[in-house]
C-alpha positions in Angstrom: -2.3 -12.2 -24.4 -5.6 -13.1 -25.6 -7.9 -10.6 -26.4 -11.7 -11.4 -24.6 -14.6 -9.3 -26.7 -16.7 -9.7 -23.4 -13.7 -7.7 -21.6 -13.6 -5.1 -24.2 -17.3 -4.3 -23.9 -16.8 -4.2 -20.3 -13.7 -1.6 -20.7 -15.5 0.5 -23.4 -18.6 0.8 -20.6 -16.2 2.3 -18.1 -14.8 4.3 -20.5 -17.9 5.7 -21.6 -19.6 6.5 -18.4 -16.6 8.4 -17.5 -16.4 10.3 -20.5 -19.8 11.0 -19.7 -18.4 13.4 -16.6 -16.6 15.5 -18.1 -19.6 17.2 -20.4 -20.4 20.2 -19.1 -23.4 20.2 -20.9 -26.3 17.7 -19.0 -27.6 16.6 -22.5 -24.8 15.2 -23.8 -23.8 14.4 -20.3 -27.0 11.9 -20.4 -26.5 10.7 -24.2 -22.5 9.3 -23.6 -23.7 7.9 -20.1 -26.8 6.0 -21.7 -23.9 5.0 -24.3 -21.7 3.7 -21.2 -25.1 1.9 -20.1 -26.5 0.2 -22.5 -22.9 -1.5 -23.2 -22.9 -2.3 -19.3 -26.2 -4.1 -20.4 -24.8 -6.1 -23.1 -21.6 -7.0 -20.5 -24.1 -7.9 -18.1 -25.6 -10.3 -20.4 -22.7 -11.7 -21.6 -21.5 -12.2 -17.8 -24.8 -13.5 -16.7 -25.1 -11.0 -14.1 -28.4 -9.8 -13.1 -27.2 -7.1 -11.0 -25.1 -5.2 -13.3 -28.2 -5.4 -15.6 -31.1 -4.2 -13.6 -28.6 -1.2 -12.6 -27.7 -0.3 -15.8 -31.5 -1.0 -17.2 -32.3 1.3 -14.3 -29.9 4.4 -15.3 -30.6 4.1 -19.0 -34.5 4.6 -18.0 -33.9 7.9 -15.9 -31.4 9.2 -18.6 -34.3 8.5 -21.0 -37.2 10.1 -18.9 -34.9 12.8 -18.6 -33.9 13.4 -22.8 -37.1 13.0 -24.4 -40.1 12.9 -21.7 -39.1 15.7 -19.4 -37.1 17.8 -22.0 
């Protein structure tokens, strides 16, 4: 079995953003989901797929706006 980096990013995404649901705490809650997102990013790219970007690009803005503009 061969082991594909893209594949891994992709699996450490998932893995992230639902680590991200079990924090109680909404802060942290936002920081391991942005973690998940900005990977999906970078497996988007990889992919070439413009959709998984723009949604991911799109979560990682609101968990931004939401950690350090509307604290």
């Amino acid at each position: 079995m061969e082991i594909n980096p893209t594949e891994i990013i992709g699996y450490l995404a998932s893995l992230f953003v639902l680590l991200s649901f079990f924090n109680k705490d909404l802060r942290k809650l936002r920081i391991v989901n942005s973690v998940g997102c900005a990977l999906f990013v970078a497996y988007g790219v990889l992919l070439g797929s413009i959709p998984i970007i723009i949604t991911n690009v799109a979560i990682l803005l609101v968990n931004g706006y939401y950690l350090f503009i509307k604290k």
